[in-house]
Structures are given as C-alpha cells and as structure tokens.
N, C-alpha and C positions, 0 to 999 in steps of 0.2 A: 663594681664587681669584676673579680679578674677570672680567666679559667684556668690559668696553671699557674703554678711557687712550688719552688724546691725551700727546704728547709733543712737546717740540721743541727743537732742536740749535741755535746758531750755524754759521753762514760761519765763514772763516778766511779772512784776509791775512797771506802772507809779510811778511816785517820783511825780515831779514837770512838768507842762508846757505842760498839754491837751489844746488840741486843737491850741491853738498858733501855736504850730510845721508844723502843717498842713499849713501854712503860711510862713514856711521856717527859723524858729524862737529855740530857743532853749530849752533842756529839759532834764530834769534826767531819765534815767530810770535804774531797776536793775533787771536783771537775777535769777528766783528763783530756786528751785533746786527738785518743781515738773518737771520732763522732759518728754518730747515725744520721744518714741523710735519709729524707722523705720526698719525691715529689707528690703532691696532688692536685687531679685534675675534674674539671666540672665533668659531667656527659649526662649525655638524655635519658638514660636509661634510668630506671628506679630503684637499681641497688645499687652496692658497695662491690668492685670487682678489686681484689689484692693481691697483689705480689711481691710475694718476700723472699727470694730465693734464699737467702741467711736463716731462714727457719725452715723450710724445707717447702714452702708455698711456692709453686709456681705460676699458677693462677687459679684462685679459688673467687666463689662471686655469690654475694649471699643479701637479702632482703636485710636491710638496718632491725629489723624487728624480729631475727633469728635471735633466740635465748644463748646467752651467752656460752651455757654447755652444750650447746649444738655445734659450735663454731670449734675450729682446729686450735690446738693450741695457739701457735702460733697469730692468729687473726686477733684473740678475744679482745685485746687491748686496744689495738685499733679499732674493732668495731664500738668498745666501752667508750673511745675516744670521743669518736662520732655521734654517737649517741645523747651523753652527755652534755656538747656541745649545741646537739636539735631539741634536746631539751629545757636548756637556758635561754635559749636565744629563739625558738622557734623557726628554724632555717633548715629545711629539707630538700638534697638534691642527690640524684645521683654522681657516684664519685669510684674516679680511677688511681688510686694508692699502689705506689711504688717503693719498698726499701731498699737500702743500702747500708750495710754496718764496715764501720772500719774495722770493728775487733770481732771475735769469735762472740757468740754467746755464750760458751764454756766457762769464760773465765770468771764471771762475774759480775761484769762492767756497767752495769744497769742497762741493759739493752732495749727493755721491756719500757722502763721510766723514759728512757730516750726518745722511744717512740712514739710515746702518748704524747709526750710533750710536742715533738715535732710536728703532729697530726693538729693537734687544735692550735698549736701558732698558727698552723698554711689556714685553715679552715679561719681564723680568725682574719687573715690576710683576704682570700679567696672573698669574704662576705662584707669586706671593710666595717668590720664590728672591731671596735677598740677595747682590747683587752691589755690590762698592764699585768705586772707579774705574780703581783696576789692573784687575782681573777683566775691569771691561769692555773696556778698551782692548784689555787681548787676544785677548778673543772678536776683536772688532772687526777692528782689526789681521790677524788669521788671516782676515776675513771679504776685506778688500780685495786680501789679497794671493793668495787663490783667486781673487779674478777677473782685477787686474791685472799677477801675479806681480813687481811690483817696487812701491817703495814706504817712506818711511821712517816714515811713522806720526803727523806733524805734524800734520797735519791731521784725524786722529782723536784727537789729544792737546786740541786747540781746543776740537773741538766738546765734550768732556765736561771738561775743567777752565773752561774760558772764559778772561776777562782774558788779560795778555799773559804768553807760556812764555817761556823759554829750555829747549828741548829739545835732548835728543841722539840720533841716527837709530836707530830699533828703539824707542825708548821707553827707551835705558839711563840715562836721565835726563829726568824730567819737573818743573820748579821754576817757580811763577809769580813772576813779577818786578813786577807793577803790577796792577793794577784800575781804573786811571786813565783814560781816554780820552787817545790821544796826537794832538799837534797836528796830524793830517794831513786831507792835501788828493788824493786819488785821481781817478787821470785813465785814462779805456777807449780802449783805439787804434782800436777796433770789427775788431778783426781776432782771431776767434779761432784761442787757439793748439793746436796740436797736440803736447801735454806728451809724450808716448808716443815721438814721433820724439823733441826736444829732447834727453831724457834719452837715448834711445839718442845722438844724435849727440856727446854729451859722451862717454858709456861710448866709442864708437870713437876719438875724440882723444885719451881718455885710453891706453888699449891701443897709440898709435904715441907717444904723448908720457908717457908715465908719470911722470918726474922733473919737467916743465916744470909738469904739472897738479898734480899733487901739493904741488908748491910753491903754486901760485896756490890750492890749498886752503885751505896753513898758515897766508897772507896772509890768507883768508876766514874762517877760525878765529878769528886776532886780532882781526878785524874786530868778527867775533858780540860777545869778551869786552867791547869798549871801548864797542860800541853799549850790551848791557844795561847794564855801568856807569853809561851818559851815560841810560837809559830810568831807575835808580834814582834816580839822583842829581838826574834832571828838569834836566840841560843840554841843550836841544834843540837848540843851535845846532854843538855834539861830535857831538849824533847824526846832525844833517844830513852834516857835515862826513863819518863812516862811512858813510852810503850815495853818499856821492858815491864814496866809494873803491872798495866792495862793485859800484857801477855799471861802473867801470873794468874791475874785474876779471871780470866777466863776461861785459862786452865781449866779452875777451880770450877765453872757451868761446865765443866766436861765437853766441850764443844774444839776443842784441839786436838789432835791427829798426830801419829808417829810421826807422819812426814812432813807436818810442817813443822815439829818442835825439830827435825835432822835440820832444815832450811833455816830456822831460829839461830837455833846453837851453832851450826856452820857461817852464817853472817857475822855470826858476834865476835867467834874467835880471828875471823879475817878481817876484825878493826872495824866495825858498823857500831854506830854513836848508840846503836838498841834495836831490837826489831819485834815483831808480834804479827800475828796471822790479819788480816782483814777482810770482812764480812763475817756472815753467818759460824763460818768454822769447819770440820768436818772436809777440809780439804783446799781447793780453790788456790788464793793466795796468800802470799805473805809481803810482808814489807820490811823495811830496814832502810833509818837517817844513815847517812854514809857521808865521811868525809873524801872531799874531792878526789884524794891522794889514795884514798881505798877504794875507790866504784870497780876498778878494773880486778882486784884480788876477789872485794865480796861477790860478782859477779862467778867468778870462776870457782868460787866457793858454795856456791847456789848449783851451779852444773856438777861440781864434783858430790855434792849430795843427793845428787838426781834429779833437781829442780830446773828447770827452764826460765830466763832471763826474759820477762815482759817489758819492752822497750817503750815507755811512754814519759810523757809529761804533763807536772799537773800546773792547778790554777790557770786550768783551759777557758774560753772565752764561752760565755751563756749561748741559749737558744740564739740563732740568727738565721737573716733570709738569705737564701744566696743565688746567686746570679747565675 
C-alpha cells in the first residue's frame, strides 16, 4: 500500500457524433494533451478532505456517505469516484484529494471525466488492487452517471485510453484508430454551453419527431464510418469534407449557435479542409482540419469573427502515474 500518487488524465475533444452517442450510436473522440492532475493521499481521519481550486473548492471535507446532492458541485464526482471504488472492492480510508487542471472548465474539455478517472487510477495505485482499463471505465462510467444520470461514456473512454477512439455509446465498443495528432485548428465562442439542457432539448425533438431524428442519426452514423476511414487513411481533405456534413446535420437538432456558425463560415472561407462545432452545441467550441499552409490565416479568421484560438494537441497520451 502506498500513501501518496499523483496522477493525471487528458481532456477530450469531440470529433464526430454529438449527441447520437447518447443513443448508443457511434463517435470519434481524441484525447488532448491539456490534462488534469490529481494527487491523493492516505490520512487518519475518516473523511474525504478536497481541494480543487479550478472549481472554486478550496477546502471542503465531507463523510464518503454525504448524498451526493449535498455535496458542492464541484466535489460530486470525486466523492461518486470514491465511493464506487469502496464499493467494488471494499477498501475504506480516509483520503486527502488535490486538483489541478490545465485547461479552464469553461471550455468543455471533460474536466469532470478527467477527474474521475484520475481519482480511482491513484486509489487503484494507493490499494495495489489491479485494475485494467475496462475495470476502470466502469467504475468510472457508473461514477458519472450517479451524479449526472445520463451520459454515454466518451469522454471517460479519452481520458483512460488517450489518442483518438472510435467509440460506441456505453463503451459497447471502444478501438483506437490513430496516436497521431490531427490537423486541427480549434476556435472558443466564449460562450459557455449548457450540455444538460442541449441533450434534454434533442431527447424532446426526438420524442415529437422519432422517424425524422432517427434518420438524421443514420446519416450521422455514416458519417462517424467515413470520418475514421478518412482519420486512418490520413485524407484530411474527406475528413474536412465529414464535418462539414456532421455540421449540417446538427444544424438540423437546433443545437448550433449564431456564433459558432460566424467561426464555421469564417474558417472555411480562410481555406480550412471543413469545420463543425464540437460537443453538445449551443456555444463552447468549434473545430476546423486545416491545412498546414492555412493554420495561420484560419486562426486569424477565428479572432476576426470574435472567437478565441484554443492552443492544444490531440491523440494525447491515456491515464498515467506521474512522478
């Protein structure tokens, strides 16, 4: 048994296949190489004491058996973490939790996934109980869905394989398709989105439109197939060509925004291979393949629309311990 491990998780960026997934349906996502570091540490005491300054937690210290809407936003997922974990394995200690994010929560970047994940690696470390990465996913997975009850598990799939997936909603499929960093140029609306409504507002259009949505699904499905193809194969100018289509269609769930279709349409005319919003919708971010020779135009084309330029890289490296 050891008393302390730092750990740290990757962000995640959608690719292709919001929302659909949620449906049990397929999706690209890639691991970026902003990450969340965790330490945790053993201590005598019988609760959970946490600090997150990145959510506004400076120290907060709460019995593992505080109901989960008692807890601060911020905390729930860690404590779901923990929990989860004393409940598979029957392992109960008092524990001293520390985060650290590279990126803002604002933007998207799975913060929340990151940290679950992080929490039951160290606690897996900490107990020397061997966990591989199905195990963990499903701790995990069971952790976010106590607190957010909906959820298709993408973004816990990221942070613990890394590089880029081709996932299927629940985890019925998790394959990585690249390790490569992909040509992209990511652009922030500065408006954060509110994923919680989005998905409900699709769940209600789907429920009066069942056939029409359904359909724009299977369209999204094919979509996923041609993108990973074009992501294997490294034709990035096919893969532009799919999110320009994926963007259409999403359109179409009303879940796109003035301001990212300005960031859209402003990438495309400064030479971007295609682009289309990523996540939920209703704000947040956008993307755009870009060839080499354009990163510096589409970029400045993103700020002349109002958007601000997110500096990352993807097919970042999984869950690791670090020193």
């Amino acid at each position: 048994m050891k008393n302390k491990i730092k750990v740290s998780a990757p962000g995640k960026l959608m690719l292709f296949g919001e929302h659909s997934v949620i449906y049990g349906r397929p999706c690209i996502v890639t691991a970026v190489n902003q990450r969340m570091r965790v330490t945790v540490e053993v201590t005598k005491d019988s609760g959970i004491e946490l600090v997150a300054p990145d959510v506004g937690i400076k120290s907060f210290k709460a019995s593992i058996s505080t109901p989960l809407d008692k807890l601060p936003k911020g905390a729930r997922f860690v404590f779901a973490a923990v929990n989860n974990f004393n409940r598979r394995f029957k392992v109960i200690s008092g524990l001293h939790i520390k985060t650290q994010s590279d990126f803002s929560s604002k933007f998207g970047f799975g913060s929340s996934s990151s940290v679950t994940v992080c929490v039951v690696k160290a606690l897996s470390e900490i107990f020397d109980i061997e966990v591989n990465n199905n195990m963990l996913f499903d701790i995990c997975y069971r952790s976010v869905l106590d607190v957010q009850g909906v959820g298709s598990g993408f973004d816990i799939a990221a942070a613990i394989w890394g590089g880029t997936l081709y996932f299927v909603g629940g985890g019925k499929k998790i394959k990585c398709i690249s390790k490569k960093e992909l040509p992209l140029v990511v652009g922030y609306t500065g408006i954060k989105a509110d994923t919680a409504t989005l998905i409900k507002n699709v769940l209600e259009l789907r429920k009066s439109n069942r056939k029409q949505v359904d359909l724009i699904f299977d369209v999204i499905d094919s979509v996923v197939e041609r993108a990973s193809k074009s992501i294997v194969d490294g034709d990035f100018k096919i893969l532009g060509k799919q999110a320009n289509l994926n963007q259409g269609l999403l359109d179409s769930l009303g879940v796109s925004t003035p301001e990212l279709s300005n960031l859209i349409f402003a990438v495309r005319y400064a030479g971007a291979y295609g682009a289309k919003l990523s996540g939920a919708g209703g704000g947040d971010c956008m993307i755009s393949f870009v060839p080499n020779d354009k990163r510096i135009s589409v970029g400045r084309a993103i700020e002349k629309a109002g958007g601000k330029v997110i500096s990352i890289k993807t097919g970042a490296e999984g869950v690791r311990i670090e020193k």
